[in-house]
NUNUKOL-763908 format. One record per residue (C-alpha): residue number from 1; residue in three letters; x, y negated, z. Coordinates in Angstrom, 2 decimals, m for minus. Each point is the difference from the previous one (the first is absolute). Layout:
<recs>
<NUM,ALA,<X,Y,Z>>
...
</recs>
This chain:
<recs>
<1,UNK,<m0.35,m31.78,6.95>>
<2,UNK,<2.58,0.84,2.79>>
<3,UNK,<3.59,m0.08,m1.21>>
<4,UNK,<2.84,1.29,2.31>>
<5,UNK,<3.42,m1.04,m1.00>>
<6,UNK,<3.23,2.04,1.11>>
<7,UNK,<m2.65,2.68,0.75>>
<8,UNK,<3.36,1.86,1.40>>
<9,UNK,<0.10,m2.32,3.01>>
<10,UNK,<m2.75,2.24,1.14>>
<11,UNK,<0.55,3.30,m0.59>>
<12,UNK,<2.07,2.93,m0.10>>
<13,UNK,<1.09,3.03,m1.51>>
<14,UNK,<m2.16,2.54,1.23>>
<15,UNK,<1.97,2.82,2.70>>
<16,UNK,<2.55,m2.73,m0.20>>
<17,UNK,<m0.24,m0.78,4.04>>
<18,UNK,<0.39,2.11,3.06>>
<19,UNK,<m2.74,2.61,0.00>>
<20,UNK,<m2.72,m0.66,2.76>>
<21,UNK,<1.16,m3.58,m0.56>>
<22,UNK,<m1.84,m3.26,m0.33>>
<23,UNK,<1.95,m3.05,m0.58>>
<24,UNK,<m1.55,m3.43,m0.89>>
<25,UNK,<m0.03,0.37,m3.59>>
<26,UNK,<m1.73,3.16,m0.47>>
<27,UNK,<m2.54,m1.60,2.50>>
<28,UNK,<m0.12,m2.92,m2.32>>
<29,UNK,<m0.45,2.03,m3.10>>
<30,UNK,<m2.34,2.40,2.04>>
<31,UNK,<m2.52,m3.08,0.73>>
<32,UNK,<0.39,m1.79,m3.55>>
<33,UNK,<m1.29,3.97,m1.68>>
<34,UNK,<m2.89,0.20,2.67>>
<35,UNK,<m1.23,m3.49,m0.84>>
<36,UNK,<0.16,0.51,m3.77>>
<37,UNK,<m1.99,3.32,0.47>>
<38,UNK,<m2.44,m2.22,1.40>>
<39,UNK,<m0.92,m1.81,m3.38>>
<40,UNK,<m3.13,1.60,m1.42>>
<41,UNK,<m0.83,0.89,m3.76>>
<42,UNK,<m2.24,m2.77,m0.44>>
<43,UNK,<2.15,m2.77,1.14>>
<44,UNK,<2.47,m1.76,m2.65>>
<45,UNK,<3.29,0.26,1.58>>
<46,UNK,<3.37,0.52,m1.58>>
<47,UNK,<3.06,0.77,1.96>>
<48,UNK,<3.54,m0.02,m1.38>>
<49,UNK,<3.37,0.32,1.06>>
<50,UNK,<3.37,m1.09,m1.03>>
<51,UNK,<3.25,1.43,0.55>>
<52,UNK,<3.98,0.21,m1.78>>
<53,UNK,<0.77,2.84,2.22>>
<54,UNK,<m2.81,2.75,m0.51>>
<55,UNK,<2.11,3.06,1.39>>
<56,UNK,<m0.85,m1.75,3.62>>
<57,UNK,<m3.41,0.60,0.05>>
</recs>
């Protein structure tokens, strides 16, 4: 199990930012959804997030 609190450290509302724009969090976020896409059916992994403030993400 992977647990991520204050999962809103990471992210961002989406069309939130400049367009065209690539700031270090939505790299961040970006990196941590490509490596979870990596997990494959057969493996027993759990990932969950925490956050108080969900209108960030």
């Amino acid at each position: 199990m992977i647990f991520i609190d204050e999962l809103d450290a990471l992210g961002k509302t989406r069309g939130s930012g400049m367009p065209g724009g690539h700031d270090e969090r939505e790299q961040t976020l970006n990196a941590l959804l490509v490596e979870m896409d990596g997990f494959g059916s057969d493996q027993s992994v759990i990932v969950m997030g925490a956050t108080n403030r969900p209108e960030t993400l």
